[in-house]
C-alpha positions as CSV (number, residue, x, y, z in Angstrom):
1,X,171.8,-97.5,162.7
2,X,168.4,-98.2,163.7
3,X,167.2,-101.7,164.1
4,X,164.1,-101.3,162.3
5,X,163.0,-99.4,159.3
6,X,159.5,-98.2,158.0
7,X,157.4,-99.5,155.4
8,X,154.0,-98.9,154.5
9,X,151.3,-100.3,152.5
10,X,147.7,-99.0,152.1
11,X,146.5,-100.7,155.5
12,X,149.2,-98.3,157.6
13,X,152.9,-98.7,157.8
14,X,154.9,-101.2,159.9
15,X,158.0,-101.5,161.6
16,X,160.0,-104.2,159.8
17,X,163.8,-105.3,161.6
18,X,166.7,-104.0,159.2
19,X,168.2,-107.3,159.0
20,X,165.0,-108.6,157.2
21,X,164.9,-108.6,153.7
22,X,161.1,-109.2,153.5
23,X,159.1,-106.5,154.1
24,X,155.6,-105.3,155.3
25,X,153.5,-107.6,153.5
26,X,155.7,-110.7,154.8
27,X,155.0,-109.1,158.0
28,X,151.3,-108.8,158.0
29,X,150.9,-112.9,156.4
30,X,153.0,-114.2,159.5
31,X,151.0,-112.2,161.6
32,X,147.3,-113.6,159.9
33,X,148.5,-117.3,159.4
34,X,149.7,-119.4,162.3
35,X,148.6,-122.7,160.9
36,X,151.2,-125.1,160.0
37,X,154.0,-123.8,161.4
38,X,156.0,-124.4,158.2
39,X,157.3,-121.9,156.8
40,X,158.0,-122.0,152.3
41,X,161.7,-122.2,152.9
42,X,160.7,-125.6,153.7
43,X,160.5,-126.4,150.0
44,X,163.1,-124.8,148.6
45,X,162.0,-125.8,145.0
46,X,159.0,-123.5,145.6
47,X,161.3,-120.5,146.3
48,X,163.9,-121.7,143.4
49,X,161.1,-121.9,140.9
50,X,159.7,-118.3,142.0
51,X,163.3,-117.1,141.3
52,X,163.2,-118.9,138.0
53,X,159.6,-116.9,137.5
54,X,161.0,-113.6,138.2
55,X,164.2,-113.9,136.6
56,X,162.1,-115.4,133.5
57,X,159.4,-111.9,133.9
58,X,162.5,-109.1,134.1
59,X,163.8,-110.4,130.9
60,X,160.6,-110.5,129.0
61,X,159.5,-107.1,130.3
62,X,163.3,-105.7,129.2
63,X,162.5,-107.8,125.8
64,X,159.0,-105.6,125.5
65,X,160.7,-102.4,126.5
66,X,158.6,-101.8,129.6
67,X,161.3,-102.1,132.4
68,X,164.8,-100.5,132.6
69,X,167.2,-103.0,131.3
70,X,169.7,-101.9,134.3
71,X,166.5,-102.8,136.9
72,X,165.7,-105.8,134.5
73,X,169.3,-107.0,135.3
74,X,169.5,-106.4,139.4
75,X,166.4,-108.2,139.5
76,X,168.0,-110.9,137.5
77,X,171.2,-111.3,139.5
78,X,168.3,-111.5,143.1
79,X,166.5,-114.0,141.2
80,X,170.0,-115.6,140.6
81,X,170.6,-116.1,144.0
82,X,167.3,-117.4,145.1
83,X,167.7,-120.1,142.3
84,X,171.4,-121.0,144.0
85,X,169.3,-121.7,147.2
86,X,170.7,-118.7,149.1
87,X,168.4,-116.4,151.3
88,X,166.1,-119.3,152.6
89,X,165.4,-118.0,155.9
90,X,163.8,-115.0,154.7
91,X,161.0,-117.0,153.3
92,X,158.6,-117.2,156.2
93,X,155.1,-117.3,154.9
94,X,152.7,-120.6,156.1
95,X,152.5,-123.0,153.7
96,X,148.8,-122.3,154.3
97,X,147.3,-119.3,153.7
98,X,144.4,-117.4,152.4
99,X,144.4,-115.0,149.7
100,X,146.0,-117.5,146.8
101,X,149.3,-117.5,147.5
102,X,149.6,-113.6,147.6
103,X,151.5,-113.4,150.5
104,X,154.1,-115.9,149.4
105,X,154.6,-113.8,145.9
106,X,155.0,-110.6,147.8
107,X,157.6,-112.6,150.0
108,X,159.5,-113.3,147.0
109,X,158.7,-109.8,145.3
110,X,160.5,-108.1,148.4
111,X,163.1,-110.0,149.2
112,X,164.1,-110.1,145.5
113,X,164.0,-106.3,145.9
114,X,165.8,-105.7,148.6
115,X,168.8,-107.8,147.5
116,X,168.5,-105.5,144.4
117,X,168.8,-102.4,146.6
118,X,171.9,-103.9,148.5
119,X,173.2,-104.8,145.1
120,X,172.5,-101.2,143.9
121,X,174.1,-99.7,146.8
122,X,170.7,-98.4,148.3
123,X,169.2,-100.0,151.6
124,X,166.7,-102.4,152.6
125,X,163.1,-100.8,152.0
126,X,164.7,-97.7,149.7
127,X,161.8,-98.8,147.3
128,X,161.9,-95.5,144.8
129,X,164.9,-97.2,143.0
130,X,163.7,-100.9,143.0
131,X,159.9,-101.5,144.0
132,X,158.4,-105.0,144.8
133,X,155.6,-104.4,143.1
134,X,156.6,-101.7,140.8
135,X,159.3,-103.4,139.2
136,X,160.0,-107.0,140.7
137,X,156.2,-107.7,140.2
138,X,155.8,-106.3,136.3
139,X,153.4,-107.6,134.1
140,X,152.4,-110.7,136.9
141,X,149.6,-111.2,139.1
142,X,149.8,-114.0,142.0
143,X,147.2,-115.6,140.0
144,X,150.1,-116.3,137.5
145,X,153.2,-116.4,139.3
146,X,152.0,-118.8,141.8
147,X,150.5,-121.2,140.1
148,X,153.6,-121.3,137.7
149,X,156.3,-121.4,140.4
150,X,154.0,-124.2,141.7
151,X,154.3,-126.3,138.6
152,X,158.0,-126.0,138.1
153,X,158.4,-127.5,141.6
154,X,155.7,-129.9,141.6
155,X,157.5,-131.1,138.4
156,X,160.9,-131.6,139.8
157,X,159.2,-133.3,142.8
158,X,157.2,-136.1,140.3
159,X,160.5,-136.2,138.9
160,X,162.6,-136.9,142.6
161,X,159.9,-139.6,143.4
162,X,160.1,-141.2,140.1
163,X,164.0,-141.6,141.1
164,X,163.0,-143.3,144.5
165,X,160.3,-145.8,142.7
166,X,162.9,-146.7,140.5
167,X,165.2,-147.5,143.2
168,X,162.0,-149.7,144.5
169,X,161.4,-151.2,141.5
170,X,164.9,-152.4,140.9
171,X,165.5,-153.9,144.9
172,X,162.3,-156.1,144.1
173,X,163.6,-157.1,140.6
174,X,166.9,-158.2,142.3
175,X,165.0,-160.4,145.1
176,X,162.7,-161.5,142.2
177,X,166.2,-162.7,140.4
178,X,167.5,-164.1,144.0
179,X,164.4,-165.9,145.1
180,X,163.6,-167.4,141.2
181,X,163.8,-171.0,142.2
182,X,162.1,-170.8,145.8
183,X,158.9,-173.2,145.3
184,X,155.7,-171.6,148.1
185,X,152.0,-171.9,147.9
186,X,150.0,-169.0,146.2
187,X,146.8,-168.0,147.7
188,X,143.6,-165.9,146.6
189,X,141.6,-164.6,149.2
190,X,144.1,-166.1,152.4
191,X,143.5,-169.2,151.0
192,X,145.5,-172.1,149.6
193,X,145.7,-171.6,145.9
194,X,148.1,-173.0,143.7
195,X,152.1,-173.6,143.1
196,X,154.2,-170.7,142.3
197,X,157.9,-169.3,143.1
198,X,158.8,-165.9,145.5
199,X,161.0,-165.0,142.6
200,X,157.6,-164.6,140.5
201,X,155.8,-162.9,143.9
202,X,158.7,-160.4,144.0
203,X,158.6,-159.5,140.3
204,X,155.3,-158.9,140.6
205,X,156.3,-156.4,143.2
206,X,158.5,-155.0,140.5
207,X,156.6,-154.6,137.6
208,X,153.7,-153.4,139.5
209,X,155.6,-150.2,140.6
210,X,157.1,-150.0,137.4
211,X,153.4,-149.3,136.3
212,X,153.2,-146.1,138.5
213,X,156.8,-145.0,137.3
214,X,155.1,-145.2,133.6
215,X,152.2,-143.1,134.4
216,X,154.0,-140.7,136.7
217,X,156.1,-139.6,133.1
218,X,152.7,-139.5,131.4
219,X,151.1,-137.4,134.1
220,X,154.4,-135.0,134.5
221,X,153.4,-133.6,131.4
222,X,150.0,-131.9,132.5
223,X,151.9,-129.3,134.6
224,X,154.4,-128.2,131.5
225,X,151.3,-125.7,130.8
226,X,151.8,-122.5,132.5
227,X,149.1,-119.4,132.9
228,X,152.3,-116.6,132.6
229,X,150.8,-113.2,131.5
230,X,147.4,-114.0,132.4
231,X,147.8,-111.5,135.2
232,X,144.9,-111.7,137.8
233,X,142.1,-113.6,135.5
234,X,143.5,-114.2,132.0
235,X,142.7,-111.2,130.5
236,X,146.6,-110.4,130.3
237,X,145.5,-107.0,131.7
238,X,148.5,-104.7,132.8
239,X,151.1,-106.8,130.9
240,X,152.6,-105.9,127.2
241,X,151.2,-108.4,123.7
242,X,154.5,-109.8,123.4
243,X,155.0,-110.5,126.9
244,X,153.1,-114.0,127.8
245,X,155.1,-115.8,124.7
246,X,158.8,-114.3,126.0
247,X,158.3,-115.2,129.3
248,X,157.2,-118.6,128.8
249,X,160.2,-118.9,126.2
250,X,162.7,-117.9,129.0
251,X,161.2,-120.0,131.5
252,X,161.3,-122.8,129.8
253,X,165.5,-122.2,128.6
254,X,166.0,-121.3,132.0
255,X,163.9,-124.2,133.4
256,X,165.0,-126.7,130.7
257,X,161.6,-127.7,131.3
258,X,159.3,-128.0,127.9
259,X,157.1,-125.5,129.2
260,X,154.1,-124.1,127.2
261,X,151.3,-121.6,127.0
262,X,147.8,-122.2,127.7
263,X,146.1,-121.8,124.9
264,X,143.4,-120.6,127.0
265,X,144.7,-117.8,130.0
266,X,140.7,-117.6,131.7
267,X,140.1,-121.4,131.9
268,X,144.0,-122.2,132.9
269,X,144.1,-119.6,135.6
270,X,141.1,-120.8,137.2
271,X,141.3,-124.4,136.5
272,X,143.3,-127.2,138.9
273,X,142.1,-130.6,137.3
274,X,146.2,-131.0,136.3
275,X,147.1,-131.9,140.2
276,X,143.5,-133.8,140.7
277,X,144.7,-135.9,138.3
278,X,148.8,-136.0,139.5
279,X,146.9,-136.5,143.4
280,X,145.5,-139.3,142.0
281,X,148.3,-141.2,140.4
282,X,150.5,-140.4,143.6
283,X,147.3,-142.0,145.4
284,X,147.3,-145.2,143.2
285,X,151.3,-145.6,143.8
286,X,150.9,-144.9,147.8
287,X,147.9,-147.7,147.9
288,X,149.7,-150.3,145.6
289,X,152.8,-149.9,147.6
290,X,150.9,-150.4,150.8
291,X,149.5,-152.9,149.6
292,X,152.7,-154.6,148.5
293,X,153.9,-153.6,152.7
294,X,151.1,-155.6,153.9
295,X,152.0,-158.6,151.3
296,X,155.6,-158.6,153.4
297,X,154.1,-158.2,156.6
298,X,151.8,-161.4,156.0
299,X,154.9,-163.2,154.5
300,X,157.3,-162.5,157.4
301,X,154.2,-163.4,159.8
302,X,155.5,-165.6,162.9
303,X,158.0,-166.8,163.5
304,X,156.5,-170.2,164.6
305,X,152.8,-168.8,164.4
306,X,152.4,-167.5,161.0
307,X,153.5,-167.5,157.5
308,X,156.9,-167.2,157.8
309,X,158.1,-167.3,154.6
310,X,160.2,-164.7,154.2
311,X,162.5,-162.9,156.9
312,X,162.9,-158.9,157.2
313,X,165.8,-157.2,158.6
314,X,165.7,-156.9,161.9
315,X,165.5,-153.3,162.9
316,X,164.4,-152.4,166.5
317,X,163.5,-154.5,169.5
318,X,159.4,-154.7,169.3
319,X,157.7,-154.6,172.7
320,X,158.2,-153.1,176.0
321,X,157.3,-156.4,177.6
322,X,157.1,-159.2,175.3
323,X,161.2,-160.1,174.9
324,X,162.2,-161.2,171.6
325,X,159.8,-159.7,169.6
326,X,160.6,-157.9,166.6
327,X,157.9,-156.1,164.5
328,X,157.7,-155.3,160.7
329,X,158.2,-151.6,161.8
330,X,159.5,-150.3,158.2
331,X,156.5,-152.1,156.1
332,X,154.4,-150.3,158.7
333,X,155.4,-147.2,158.4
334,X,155.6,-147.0,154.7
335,X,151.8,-148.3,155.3
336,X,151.0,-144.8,157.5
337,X,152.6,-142.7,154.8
338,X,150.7,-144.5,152.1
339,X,147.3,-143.6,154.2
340,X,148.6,-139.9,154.5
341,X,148.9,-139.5,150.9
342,X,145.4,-141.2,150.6
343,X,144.2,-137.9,152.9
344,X,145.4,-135.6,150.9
345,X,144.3,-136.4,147.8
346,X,141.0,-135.7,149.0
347,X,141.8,-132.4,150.4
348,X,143.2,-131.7,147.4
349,X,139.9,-133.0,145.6
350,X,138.0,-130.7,147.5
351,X,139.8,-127.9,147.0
352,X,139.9,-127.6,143.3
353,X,136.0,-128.0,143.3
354,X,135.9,-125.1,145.6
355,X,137.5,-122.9,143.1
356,X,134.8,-120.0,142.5
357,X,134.2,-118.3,138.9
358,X,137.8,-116.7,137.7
359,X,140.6,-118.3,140.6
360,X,140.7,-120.9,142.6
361,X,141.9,-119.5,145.9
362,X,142.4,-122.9,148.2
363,X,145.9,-123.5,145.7
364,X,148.3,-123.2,148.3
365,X,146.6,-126.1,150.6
366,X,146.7,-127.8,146.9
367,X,150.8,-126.7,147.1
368,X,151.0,-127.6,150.6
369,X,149.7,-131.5,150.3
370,X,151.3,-132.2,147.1
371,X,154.4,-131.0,147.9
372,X,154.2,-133.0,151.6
373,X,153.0,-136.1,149.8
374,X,155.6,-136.5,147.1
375,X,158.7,-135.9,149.7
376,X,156.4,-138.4,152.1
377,X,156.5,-141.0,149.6
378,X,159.7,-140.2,148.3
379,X,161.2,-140.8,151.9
380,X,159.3,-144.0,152.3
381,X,160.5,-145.6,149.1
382,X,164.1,-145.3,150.2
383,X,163.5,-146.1,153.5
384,X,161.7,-149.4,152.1
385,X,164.3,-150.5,149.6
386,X,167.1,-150.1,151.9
387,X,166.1,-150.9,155.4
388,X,164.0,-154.1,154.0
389,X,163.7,-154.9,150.7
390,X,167.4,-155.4,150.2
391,X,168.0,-157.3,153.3
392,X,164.5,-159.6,152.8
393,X,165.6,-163.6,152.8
394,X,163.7,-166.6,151.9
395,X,162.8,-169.5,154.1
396,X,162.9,-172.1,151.4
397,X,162.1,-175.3,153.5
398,X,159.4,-173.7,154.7
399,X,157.5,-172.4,151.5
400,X,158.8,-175.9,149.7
401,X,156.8,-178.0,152.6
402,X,153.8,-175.6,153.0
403,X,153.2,-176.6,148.9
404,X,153.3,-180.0,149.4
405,X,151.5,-180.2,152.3
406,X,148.3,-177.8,150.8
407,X,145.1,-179.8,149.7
408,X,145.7,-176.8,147.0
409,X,147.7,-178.9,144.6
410,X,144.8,-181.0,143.4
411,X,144.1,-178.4,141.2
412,X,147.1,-179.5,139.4
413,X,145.3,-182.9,139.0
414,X,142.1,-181.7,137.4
415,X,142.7,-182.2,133.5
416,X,143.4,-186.0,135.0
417,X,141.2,-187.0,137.1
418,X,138.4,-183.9,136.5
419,X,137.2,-181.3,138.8
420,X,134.2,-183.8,140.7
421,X,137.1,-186.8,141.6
422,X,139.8,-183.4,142.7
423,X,136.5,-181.9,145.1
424,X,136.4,-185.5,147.0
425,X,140.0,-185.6,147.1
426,X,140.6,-182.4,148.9
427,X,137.5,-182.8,151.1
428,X,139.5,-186.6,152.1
429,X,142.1,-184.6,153.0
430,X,140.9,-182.3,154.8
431,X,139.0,-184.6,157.3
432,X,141.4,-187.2,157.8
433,X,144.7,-184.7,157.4
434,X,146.1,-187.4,154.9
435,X,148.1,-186.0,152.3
436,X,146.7,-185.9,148.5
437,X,149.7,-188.1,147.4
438,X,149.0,-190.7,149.7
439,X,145.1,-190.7,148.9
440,X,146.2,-190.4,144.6
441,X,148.7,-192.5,144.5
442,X,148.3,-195.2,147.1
443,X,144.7,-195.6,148.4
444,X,142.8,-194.4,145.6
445,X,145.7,-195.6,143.0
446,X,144.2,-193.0,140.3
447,X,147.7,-192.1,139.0
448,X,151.3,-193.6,139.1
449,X,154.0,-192.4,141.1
450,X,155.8,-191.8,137.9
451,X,152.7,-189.6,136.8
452,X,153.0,-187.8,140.1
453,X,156.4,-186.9,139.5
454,X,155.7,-185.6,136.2
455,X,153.2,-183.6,137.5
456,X,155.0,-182.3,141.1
457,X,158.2,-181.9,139.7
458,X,159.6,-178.7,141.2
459,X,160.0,-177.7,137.0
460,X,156.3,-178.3,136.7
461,X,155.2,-176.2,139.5
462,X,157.2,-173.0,138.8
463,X,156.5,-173.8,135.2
464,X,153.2,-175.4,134.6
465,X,152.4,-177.1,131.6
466,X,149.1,-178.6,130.5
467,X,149.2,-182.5,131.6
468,X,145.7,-184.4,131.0
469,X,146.6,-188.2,131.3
């Protein structure tokens, strides 16, 4: 048997290796696009939901009568192994291509065809029995199977990283439970501010992400509306009446996804303000959880030369020449991620304003940086809850002594002795380095020491309650 077989398309015909079960248009998109270097088997939700979207087309084409039920089932039982993961390696395509995703729905078309052949006892490329475009490609365009394929990933990918917050979310509520009766010094600004608990810090950490986890569900929902039987502008040309309804209907029993159709086919097939808006929640959780990464960096600063209130695990030695050092190496890196995902939510903002009249035709760099950035951020949460969060410890002598040390905790005085008398006390301390009891209480005899336990009792500080004589 030869090694290589024949196809053709309208460009000429190519020589395509028998073990392949792409064909010549897979052929001419990894010759055209070296960019990435990563290939769609990379996200094998992307070739799972395409299997879902052909599986879901062959049964509504056999429901209209338009197919062969006998080629309507073949192309059901390819589809069926695409969905079970199998055949990865035959998905080669760039993530990053031109011509809006066609080459990575031809990809699917063939390979799903040449299964069917091998199923049908016919070989690779014998296309008169079972035709990518022909039959495997019936009633679609790329300009609807794309984008729908897309969204059935993209959702199971929101719904992965919502998994991963959680896990956040709930590491931070634990410390915040661990750390509840650890008195330390706020501060606004790098400043001193006033009394308040790690515990309350920490489950401000919590609900903070639990935020994002709320607006991830809400946001989830804008990608349940598909463009299936809009064909290549929304026209529905080429496909039967009945045929957008059943196919959504089977996608979504065969997705369990509560998938719908757009009411409008022109404006959804040309419109991408769903992930613009999905890019920018993902944005607002990366930047509050980097945020939250430089909070522990600050906290752990030190040892002896910072803030040093908290203590991460210990990962990795930190310098080549400085011994001893240890660095805050997962906070950081959960930092870089964050200011990846920051990137590409403007990549993706500039290519959905690119979209020209019917298509927008920069979707699969959309694909490509949504898809990166949700398994990114997805990584780093896990990698954050595990290799620090969980293992953080509190200094407590240390954030007790820093509070009752600060020239902060006048404020505490001021429905006493007013804000005027409080600005003269701190600016005391501050020159001489005497404490504010000392200067309250003994020099300047403006309270008793009785009041000043009242008012600095470690039940007053986490839980402040108004004291005005």
């Amino acid at each position: 048997m030869s090694e290589f077989r024949t196809e053709h398309d309208f460009l000429g015909e190519k020589q395509i290796p028998n073990v392949a079960y792409y064909g010549i248009q897979t052929a001419r998109a990894l010759e055209n696009f070296h960019i990435t270097g990563i290939p769609v088997s990379k996200e094998p939700l992307f070739i799972q939901a395409f299997g879902y979207v052909k599986k879901a087309a062959a049964m509504a084409n056999r429901d209209c009568g338009v197919i062969d039920p006998k080629i309507a089932e073949v192309i059901c039982q390819a589809a069926d192994q695409l969905i079970a993961g199998e055949y990865l390696d035959q998905f080669v395509t760039d993530m990053i291509q031109g011509g809006a995703g066609t080459s990575v729905n031809m990809n699917v078309n063939e390979v799903i065809a040449n299964i069917g052949l091998e199923i049908l006892g016919h070989p690779k490329g014998a296309y008169d029995y079972l035709h990518p475009n022909n039959h495997v490609n019936f009633s679609q365009s790329t300009n609807d199977a794309y984008p729908t394929a897309f969204r059935i990933a993209l959702y199971h990918k929101i719904e992965r990283y919502i998994l991963s917050l959680e896990a956040l979310q709930q590491a931070f509520a634990r410390k915040a439970e661990e750390f509840k009766d650890v008195l330390k010094m706020g501060r606004t600004q790098l400043q001193d501010a006033v009394p308040m608990t790690l515990g309350a810090e920490f489950n401000g950490f919590s609900t903070t992400i639990k935020e994002d986890i709320q607006r991830l569900h809400e946001v989830k929902m804008l990608i349940c509306e598909i463009n299936m039987g809009a064909t290549a502008i929304g026209t529905s040309i080429n496909a039967p009446a009945d045929y957008p309804v059943r196919v959504t209907e089977h996608l979504r029993e065969l997705t369990d996804i509560p998938l719908v159709l757009a009411e409008d086919l022109i404006e959804a097939t040309c419109d991408t303000g769903a992930y613009v808006q999905i890019s920018g929640v993902l944005k607002r959780s990366a930047v509050k959880i980097s945020k939250i990464c430089n909070d522990l960096r600050l906290l752990s600063s030190g040892p002896r030369a910072g803030i040093n209130e908290i203590n991460l695990p210990r990962m990795q030695p930190g310098s080549s020449i400085m011994p001893g050092k240890v660095n805050p190496v997962i906070p950081e890196v959960v930092n870089q991620t964050a200011y990846y995902v920051i990137g590409t939510d403007v990549t993706i903002t500039m290519a959905a304003e690119a979209g020209q009249l019917q298509l927008n035709v920069m979707e699969p760099v959309i694909a490509f940086s949504l898809f990166s950035s949700f398994t990114y951020m997805e990584n780093a949460c896990y990698t954050l809850q595990s290799k620090c969060v969980d293992g953080i410890t509190a200094n407590e002598e240390i954030c007790k002594n820093m509070v009752m040390n600060s020239i902060g905790i006048v404020t505490a005085l001021n429905p006493i002795l007013g804000y005027e008398e409080c600005s003269s006390i701190a600016k005391e301390a501050l020159q001489t380095g005497k404490s504010i009891h000392d200067i309250v209480v003994i020099e300047r005899e403006r309270i008793t020491q009785e009041k000043w336990n009242e008012v600095f009792s470690l039940e007053n500080l986490i839980h402040p309650k108004f004291i005005n004589s």
